[in-house]
N, C-alpha and C positions, 0 to 999 in steps of 0.2 A: 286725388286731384292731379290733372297731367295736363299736358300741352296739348291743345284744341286750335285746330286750323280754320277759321271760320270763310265760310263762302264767299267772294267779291260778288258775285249777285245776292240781291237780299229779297226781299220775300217781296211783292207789290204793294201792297195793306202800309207799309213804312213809308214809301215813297210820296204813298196819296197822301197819307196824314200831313207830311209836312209841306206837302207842295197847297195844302188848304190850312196851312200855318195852324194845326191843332194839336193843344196842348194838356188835354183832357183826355188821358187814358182808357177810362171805362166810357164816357163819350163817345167815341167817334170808335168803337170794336162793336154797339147798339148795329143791329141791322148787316154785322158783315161775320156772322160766324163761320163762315168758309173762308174768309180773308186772314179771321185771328188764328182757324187751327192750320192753316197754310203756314203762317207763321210759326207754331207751337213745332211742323212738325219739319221743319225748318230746321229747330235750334238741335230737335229730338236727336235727326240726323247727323248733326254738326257732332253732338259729346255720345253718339252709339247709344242712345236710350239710353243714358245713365242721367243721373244731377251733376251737374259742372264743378259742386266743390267735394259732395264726398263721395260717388262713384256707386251711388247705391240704382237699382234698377230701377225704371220710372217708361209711363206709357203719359198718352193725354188727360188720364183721368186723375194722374197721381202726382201731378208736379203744375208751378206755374209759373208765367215769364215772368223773370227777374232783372231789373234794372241793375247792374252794377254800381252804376255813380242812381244812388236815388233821386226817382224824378219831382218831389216834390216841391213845392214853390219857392224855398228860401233853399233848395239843396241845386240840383242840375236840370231845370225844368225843359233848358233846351236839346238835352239828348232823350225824351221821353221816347222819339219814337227812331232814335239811333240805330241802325243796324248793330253796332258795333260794341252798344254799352247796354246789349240784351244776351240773357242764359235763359235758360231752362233749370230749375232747382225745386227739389223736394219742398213738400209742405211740411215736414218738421220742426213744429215749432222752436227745439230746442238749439235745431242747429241752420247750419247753410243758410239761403238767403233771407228766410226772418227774422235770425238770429242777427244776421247782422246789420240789419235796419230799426235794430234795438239799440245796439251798442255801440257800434262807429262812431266814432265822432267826424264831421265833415273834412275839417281839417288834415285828418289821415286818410283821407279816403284812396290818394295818390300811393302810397306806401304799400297799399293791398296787393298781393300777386293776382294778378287778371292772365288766366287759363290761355289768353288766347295772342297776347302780345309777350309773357314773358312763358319761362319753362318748368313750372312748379316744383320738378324734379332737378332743379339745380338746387332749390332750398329745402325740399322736403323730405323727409325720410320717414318711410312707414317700415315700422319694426315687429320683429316675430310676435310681439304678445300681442298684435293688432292695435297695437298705437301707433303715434304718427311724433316724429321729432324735428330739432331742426339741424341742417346736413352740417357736419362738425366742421367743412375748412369753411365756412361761409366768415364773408367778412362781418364787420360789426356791424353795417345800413344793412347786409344780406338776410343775418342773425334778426334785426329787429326786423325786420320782414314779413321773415317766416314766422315770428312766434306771433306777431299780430294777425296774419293770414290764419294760424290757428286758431287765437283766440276771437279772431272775429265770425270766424264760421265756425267755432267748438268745432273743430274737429277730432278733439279728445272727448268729446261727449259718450258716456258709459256706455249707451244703445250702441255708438256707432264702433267702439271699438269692442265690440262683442262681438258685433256680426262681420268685424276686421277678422275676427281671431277664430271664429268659427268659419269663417272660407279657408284661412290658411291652414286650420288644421282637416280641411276634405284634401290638402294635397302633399300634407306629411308624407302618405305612402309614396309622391316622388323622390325624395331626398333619396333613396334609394338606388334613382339611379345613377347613369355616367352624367357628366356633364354634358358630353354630346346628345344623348337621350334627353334630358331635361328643358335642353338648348332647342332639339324637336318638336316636345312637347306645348312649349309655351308659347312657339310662332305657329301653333295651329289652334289656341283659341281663341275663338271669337270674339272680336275688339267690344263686341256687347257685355261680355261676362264682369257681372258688375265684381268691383275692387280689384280689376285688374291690373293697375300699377302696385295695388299693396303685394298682390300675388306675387310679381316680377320683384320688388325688392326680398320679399322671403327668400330669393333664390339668389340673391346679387347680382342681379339686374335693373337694367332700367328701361322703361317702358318707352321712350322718347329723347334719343340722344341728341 
C-alpha cells in the first residue's frame, strides 16, 4: 500500500450517473459496459495494475471497483458514483476490499488510510519476513491508524505475506551490491511490479516521499 495520485478528470460514466441522480450501482452500468470498463481501466491506471491496498497484480478480469466509504443505504449512498471514494481491489475474499466491508464498522470508517489523500508510507512498514507493521515514531491517533488500516484490509493475511516474502527473497541476490548499484536498480523497475513498496522498504527505502 502506497500513495496513489488520482486523476482530476474522472472517467464520463460518473458524471452521468449523477447528473440523472442514480443511486443504484449495478443499475445504471446495465447497457453501458464500455462506460464501466472505461472506468475499471481508469482506476487500473491510477494504482499501475496493482489492488490499491495490498499491491498484488490485477487486470479487468481479476479485481473489481471498490467503494471506500461503502455505498450502501444506511452507510454513504451519496458517494456511490464519486470519483474520489472509488479503487480498484482484488477479489480476495480474505483480505482488501471485501474483507473490509465485513468488518469496519461505519463509525471508523474516517480513521482508514485512503491511498490517495494520505501517504500509507508514513504509517506503514513492510518488513523483511514479508509482513507489514506499524512505523515505530508514529504518534498514538497515527499508531491506531495504521493497525486498523491493517486490520481492516488483513494485510497480515498468511497468503499475502508469503507472496510478500517470496518476491523479496527473488531480490536477496541484490543486497550484494553497493548502495549506488541497488539505488540504480530500484529506479528502473517498473511502477507495475506488484509489492513494490514492500521491495523498496527490504532495501531502506521508500517508495513515495
Amino acid at each position: 500500500m502506497h500513495k496513489l495520485v488520482r486523476p482530476k478528470e474522472e472517467p464520463s460514466g460518473l458524471a452521468e450517473a449523477r447528473s440523472l441522480q442514480c443511486r443504484d450501482w449495478s443499475a445504471f452500468w446495465q447497457g453501458r459496459s464500455k462506460a464501466k470498463e472505461e472506468l475499471q481501466l481508469a482506476l487500473l491506471l491510477m494504482q499501475d495494475e496493482k489492488c490499491a491496498y495490498c499491491e498484488c497484480k490485477l487486470d479487468l478480469h481479476e479485481g473489481h471497483i471498490e467503494h471506500f466509504r461503502r455505498k450502501n443505504v444506511d452507510w454513504f449512498p451519496e458517494l456511490t458514483f464519486e470519483w474520489g471514494n472509488l479503487y480498484y481491489s482484488c477479489c480476495r475474499n480474505g483480505t482488501c476490499g471485501r474483507h473490509k466491508d465485513r468488518v469496519l464498522d461505519k463509525p471508523r470508517v474516517g480513521e482508514l488510510i485512503d491511498p490517495c489523500t494520505d501517504n500509507p508510507e508514513d504509517y506503514l512498514q513492510f518488513t523483511f519476513d514479508g509482513n507489514v507493521a506499524v512505523r515505530s515514531e508514529q504518534s498514538e491517533e497515527g499508531a491506531s491508524r495504521a493497525t486498523l488500516t491493517i486490520d481492516t484490509f488483513n494485510l497480515r493475511h498468511t497468503q499475502l505475506v508469503e507472496m510478500r516474502l517470496n518476491t523479496l527473497k527473488s531480490y536477496e541476490w541484490l543486497k550484494q551490491m553497493s548502495a549506488i548499484q541497488i539505488d540504480a536498480y530500484l529506479s528502473q523497475l517498473p511502477s507495475t511490479t506488484p509489492f513494490l513498496t514492500a521491495i523498496y522498504h527490504y532495501f531502506g527505502k521508500r517508495l513515495c516521499e
